[in-house]
C-alpha positions as a Python dict, from the first residue, in 0.01 Angstrom:
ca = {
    (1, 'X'): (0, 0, 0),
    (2, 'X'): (226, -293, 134),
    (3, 'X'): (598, -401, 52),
    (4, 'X'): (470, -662, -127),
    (5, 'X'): (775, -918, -135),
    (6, 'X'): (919, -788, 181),
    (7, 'X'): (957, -986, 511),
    (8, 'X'): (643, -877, 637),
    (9, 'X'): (391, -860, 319),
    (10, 'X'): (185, -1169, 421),
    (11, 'X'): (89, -985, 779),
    (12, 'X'): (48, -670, 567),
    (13, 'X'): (-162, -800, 335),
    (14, 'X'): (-383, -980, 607),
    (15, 'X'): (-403, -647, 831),
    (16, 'X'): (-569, -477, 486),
    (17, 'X'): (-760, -790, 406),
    (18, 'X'): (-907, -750, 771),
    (19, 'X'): (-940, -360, 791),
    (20, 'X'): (-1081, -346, 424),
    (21, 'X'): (-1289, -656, 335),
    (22, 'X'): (-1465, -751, 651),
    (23, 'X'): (-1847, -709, 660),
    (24, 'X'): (-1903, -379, 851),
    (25, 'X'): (-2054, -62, 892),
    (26, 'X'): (-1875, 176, 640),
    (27, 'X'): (-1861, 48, 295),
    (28, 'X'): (-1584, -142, 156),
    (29, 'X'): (-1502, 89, -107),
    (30, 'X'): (-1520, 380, 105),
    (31, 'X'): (-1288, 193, 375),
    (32, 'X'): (-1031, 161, 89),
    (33, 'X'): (-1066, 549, 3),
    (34, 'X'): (-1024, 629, 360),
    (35, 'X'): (-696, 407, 394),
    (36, 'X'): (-574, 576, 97),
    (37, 'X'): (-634, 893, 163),
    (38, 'X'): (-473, 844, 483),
    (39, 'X'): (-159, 674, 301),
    (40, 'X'): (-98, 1026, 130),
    (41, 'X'): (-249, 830, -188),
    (42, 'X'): (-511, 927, -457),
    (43, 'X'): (-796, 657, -457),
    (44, 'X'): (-1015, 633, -751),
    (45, 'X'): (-1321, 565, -825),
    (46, 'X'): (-1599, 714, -633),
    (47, 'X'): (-1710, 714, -352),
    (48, 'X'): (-1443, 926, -195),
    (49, 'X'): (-1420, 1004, 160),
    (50, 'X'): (-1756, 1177, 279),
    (51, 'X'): (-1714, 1514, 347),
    (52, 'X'): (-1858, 1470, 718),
    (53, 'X'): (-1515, 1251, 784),
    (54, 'X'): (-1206, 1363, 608),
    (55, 'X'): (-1155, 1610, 836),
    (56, 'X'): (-1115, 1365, 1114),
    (57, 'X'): (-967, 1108, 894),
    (58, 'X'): (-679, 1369, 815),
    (59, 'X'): (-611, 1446, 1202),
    (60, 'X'): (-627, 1095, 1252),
    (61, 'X'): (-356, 1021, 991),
    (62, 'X'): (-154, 1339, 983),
    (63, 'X'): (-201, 1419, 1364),
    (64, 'X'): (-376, 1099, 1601),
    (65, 'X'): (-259, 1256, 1926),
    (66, 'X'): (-479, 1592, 1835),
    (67, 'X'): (-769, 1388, 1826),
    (68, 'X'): (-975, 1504, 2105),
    (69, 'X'): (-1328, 1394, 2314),
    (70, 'X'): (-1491, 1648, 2148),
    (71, 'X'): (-1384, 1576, 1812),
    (72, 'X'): (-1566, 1248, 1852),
    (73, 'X'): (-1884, 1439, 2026),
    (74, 'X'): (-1904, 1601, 1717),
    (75, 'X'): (-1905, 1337, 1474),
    (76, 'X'): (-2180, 1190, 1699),
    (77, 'X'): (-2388, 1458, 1717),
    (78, 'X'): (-2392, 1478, 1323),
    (79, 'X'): (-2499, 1107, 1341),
    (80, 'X'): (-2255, 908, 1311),
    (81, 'X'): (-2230, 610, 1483),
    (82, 'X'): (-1992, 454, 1746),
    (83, 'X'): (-1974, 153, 1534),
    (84, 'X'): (-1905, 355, 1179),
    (85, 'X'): (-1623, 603, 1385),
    (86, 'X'): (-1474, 279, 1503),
    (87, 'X'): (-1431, 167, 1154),
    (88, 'X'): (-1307, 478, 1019),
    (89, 'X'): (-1056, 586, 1283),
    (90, 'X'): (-873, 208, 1222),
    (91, 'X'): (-878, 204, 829),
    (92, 'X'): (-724, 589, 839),
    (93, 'X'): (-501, 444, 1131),
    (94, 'X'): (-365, 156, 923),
    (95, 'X'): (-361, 349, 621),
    (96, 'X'): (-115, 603, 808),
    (97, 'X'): (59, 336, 949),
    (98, 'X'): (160, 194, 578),
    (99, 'X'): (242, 462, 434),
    (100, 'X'): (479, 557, 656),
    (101, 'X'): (615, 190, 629),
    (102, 'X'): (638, 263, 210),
    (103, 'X'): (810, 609, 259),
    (104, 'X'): (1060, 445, 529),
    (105, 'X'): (1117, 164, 268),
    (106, 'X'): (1157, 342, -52),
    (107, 'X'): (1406, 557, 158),
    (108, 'X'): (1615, 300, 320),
    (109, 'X'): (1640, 132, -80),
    (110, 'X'): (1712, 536, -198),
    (111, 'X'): (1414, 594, -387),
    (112, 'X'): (1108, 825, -374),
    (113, 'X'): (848, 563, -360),
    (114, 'X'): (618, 726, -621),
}
């Protein structure tokens, strides 16, 4: 999920080092799936996204400006916690983020990016 010679593929690959291999709340695996999912990327193997989030890790990658007070209320009152949401909203954030960065790559070289 980075342009990995491109100007900028050391800072990439720190931002995912950070977002995806720091200690933390949500797993590490599950961090990854998240970040791919929100990259428009299958991610295999398990775990996958729980269910509980990838609603909310869609609208945060497809659609961040939707996201709403009560969205998070929600997700609190199921029991998740501040620390976990935190965690989730950034790796489907960054996730977004790259891969937009691929597509806009792969475009300005005139390829797909598949």
């Amino acid at each position: 999920m980075d342009d990995r010679d491109g100007r900028y593929a050391a800072y990439t690959a720190r931002l995912l080092d950070s977002v995806l291999t720091t200690p933390g709340q949500v797993e590490t695996d599950v961090r990854r799936a998240i970040t791919a999912r929100a990259a428009g990327r299958p991610y295999s193997p398990p775990p996958a996204v729980p269910a509980a989030l990838a609603g909310y890790v869609d609208k945060v990658a497809l659609h961040a400006y939707k996201v709403t007070d009560a969205d998070i209320a929600a997700l609190q009152r199921a029991g998740t916690a501040d620390d976990t949401l935190f965690e989730v909203t950034v790796a489907a954030a960054v996730g977004a983020a790259l891969g937009r960065l691929e597509r806009g790559l792969a475009a300005l070289r005139g390829s797909r990016g598949d």
